[in-house]
VMD Tcl script that draws the C-alpha trace (Angstrom):
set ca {
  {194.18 117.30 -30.14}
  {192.44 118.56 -26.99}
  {194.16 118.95 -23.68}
  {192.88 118.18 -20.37}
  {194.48 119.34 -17.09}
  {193.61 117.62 -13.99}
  {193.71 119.32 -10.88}
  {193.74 116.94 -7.75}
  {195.39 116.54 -4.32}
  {194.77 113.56 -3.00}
  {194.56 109.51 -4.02}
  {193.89 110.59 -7.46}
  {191.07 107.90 -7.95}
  {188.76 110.28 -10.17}
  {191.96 111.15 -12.02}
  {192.94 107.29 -13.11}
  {189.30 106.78 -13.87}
  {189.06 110.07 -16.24}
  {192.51 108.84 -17.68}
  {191.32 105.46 -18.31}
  {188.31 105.77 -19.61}
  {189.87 108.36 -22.45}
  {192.65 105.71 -22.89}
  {191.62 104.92 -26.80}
  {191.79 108.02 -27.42}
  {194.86 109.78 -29.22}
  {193.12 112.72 -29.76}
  {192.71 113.46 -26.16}
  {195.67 113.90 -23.75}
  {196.14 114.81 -20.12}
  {198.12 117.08 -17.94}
  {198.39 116.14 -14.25}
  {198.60 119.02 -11.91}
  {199.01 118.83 -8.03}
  {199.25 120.91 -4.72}
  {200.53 118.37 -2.80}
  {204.07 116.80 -3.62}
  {203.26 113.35 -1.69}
  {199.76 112.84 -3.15}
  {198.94 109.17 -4.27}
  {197.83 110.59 -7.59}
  {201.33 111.78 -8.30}
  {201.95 108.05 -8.33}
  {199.17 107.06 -10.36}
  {200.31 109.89 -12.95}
  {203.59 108.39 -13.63}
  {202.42 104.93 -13.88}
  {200.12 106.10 -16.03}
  {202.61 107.48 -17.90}
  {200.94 111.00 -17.76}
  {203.12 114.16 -16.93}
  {202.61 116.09 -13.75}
  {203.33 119.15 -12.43}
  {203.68 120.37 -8.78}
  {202.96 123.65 -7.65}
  {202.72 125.44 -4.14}
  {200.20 127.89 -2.84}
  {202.90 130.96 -4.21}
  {202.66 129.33 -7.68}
  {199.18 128.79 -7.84}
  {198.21 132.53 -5.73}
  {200.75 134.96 -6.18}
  {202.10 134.68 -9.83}
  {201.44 133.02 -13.13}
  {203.07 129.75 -12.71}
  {200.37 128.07 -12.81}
  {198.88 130.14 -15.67}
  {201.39 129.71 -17.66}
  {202.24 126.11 -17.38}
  {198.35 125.99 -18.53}
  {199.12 128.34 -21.52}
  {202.43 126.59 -22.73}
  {200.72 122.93 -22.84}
  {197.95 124.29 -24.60}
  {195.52 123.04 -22.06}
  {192.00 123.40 -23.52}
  {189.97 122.39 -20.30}
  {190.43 122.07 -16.83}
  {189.23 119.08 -15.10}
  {189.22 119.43 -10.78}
  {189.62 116.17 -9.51}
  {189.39 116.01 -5.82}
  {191.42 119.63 -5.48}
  {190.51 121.50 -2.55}
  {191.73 124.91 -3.31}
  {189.51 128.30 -4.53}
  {190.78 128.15 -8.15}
  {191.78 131.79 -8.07}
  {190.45 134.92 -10.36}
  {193.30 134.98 -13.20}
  {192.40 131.26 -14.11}
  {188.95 131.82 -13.82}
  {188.96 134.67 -16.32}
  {191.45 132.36 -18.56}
  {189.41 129.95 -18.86}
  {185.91 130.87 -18.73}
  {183.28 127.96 -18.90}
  {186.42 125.67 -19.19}
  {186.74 124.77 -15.39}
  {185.01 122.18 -14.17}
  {184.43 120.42 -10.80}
  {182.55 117.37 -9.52}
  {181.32 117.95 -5.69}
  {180.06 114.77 -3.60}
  {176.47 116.35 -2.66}
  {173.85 117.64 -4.50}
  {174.46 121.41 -4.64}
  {173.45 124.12 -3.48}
  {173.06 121.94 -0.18}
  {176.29 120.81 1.66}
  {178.96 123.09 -0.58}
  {181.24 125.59 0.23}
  {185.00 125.70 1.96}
  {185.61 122.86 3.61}
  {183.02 120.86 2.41}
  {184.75 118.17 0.88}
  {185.25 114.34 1.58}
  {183.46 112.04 4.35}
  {182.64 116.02 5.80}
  {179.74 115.96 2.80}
  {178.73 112.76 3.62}
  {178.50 112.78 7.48}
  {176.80 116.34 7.06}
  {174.15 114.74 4.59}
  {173.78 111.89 7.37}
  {173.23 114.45 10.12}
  {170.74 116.44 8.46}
  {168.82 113.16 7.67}
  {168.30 113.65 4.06}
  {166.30 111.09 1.85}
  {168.78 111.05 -0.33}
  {172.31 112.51 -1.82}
  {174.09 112.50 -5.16}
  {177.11 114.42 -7.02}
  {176.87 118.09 -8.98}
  {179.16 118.57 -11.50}
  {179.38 122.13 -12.14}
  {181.34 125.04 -13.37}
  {183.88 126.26 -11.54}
  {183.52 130.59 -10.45}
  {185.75 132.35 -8.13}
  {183.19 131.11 -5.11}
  {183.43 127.50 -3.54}
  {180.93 125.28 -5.20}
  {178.48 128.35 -6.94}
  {179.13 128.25 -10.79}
  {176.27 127.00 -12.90}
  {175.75 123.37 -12.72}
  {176.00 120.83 -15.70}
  {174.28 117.10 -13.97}
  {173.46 115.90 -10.61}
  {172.87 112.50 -10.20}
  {171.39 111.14 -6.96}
  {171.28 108.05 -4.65}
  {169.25 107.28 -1.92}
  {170.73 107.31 1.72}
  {169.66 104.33 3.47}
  {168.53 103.69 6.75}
  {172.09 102.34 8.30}
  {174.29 104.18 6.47}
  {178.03 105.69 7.56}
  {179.67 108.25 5.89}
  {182.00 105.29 4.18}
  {179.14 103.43 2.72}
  {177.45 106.45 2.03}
  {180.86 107.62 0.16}
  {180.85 104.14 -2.19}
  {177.63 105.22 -3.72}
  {179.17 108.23 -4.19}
  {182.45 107.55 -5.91}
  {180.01 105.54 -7.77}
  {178.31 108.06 -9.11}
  {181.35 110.12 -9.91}
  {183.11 107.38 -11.40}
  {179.67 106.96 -14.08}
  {178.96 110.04 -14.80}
  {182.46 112.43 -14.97}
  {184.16 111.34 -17.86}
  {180.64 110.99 -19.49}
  {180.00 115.00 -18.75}
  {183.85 115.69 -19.70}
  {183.59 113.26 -22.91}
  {180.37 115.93 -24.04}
  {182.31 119.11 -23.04}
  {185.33 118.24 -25.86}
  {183.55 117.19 -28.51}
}
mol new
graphics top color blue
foreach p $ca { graphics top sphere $p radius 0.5 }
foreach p [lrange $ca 0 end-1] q [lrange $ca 1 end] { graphics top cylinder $p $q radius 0.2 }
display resetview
C-alpha cells in the first residue's frame, strides 16, 4: 500500500485529477492536507470520499503536528498541489526526495515566493517569452530550487491573457502530474 499526501490550498483541481486518475487503484491511497479551512478542495476531498486534515501556520511551523499526522498515516510521499507555503526544514529532512511540487513556469525562470497562479502567467506575458510550460520538481527548503524531474512546454501565442495562457497550463499539469507521481511509487 503506498500513501500519498496532498498538500493544497486552494480549488483543489490538481488534487481531484491526481485522485482520479489513481482511482483503480487499491494499492494507492490518499491523504488530503490543507492550510486553509474554506478551500474548495476540502470539498472535493469529502466527496471524494478522501480524508483531510486542516492545519494552521502553528501546526505546520512551530511543532510537529504536521509531522506527525504524516508519520501516523504512514504517508510514503508528499504530493504539493497548488500549496503556497515554504514546506519547512523538519519535513524536508523527513522526507528527503519524497516532496514533490508542480510550478506553472518553466523553472529556474518565473519561481520563487509569490510566484504562483495568473502572477506566473502575466509575468511570462510581460517578459514576452516564446513560450512557457510546467517544472515538476523536488521540493528543498528554498521556493521552487530542488532538482527538477520534467518540464513540459507550450507555446505563448500572440493574443494571449494570463487566463488563456493558464488553460494550456492546467493542461499540462493535468497530463503530465499523475504520470511523474505514477513513476515515483512504483
Amino acid at each position: 500500500m503506498t500513501t500519498i499526501a496532498l498538500f493544497a490550498s486552494g480549488s483543489g483541481s490538481n488534487t481531484e485529477n491526481i485522485i482520479q486518475y489513481f482511482a483503480g487503484r487499491p494499492d494507492v491511497r490518499f491523504l488530503v492536507l490543507c492550510n486553509k479551512p474554506e478551500a474548495v478542495v476540502l470539498q472535493r476531498a469529502a466527496r471524494l470520499q478522501v480524508p483531510a486534515v486542516v492545519f494552521n501556520r502553528q501546526d505546520f511551523y512551530g511543532s510537529a503536528t504536521v509531522l506527525g499526522e504524516l508519520v501516523a498515516r504512514s504517508v510514503d510521499l508528499i504530493v504539493l498541489a497548488g500549496f503556497l507555503w515554504l514546506v519547512p526544514a523538519n519535513l524536508v529532512k523527513a522526507y528527503p526526495h519524497k516532496i514533490i511540487n508542480i510550478h506553472p513556469s518553466l523553472l529556474p525562470k518565473f519561481g520563487g515566493q509569490g510566484m504562483y497562479g495568473n502572477k506566473v502567467h502575466q509575468a511570462v506575458l510581460a517578459a514576452g517569452e516564446a513560450e512557457s510550460g510546467i517544472t515538476i520538481h523536488y521540493v528543498d527548503e528554498q521556493y521552487d530550487e530542488g532538482r527538477i524531474i520534467l518540464q513540459a512546454r507550450c507555446p505563448v501565442l500572440p493574443h494571449d491573457t494570463a487566463d488563456s495562457l493558464a488553460a494550456r497550463i492546467h493542461a499540462l499539469e493535468y497530463a503530465h502530474y499523475p504520470l511523474v507521481i505514477q513513476q515515483l511509487i512504483e
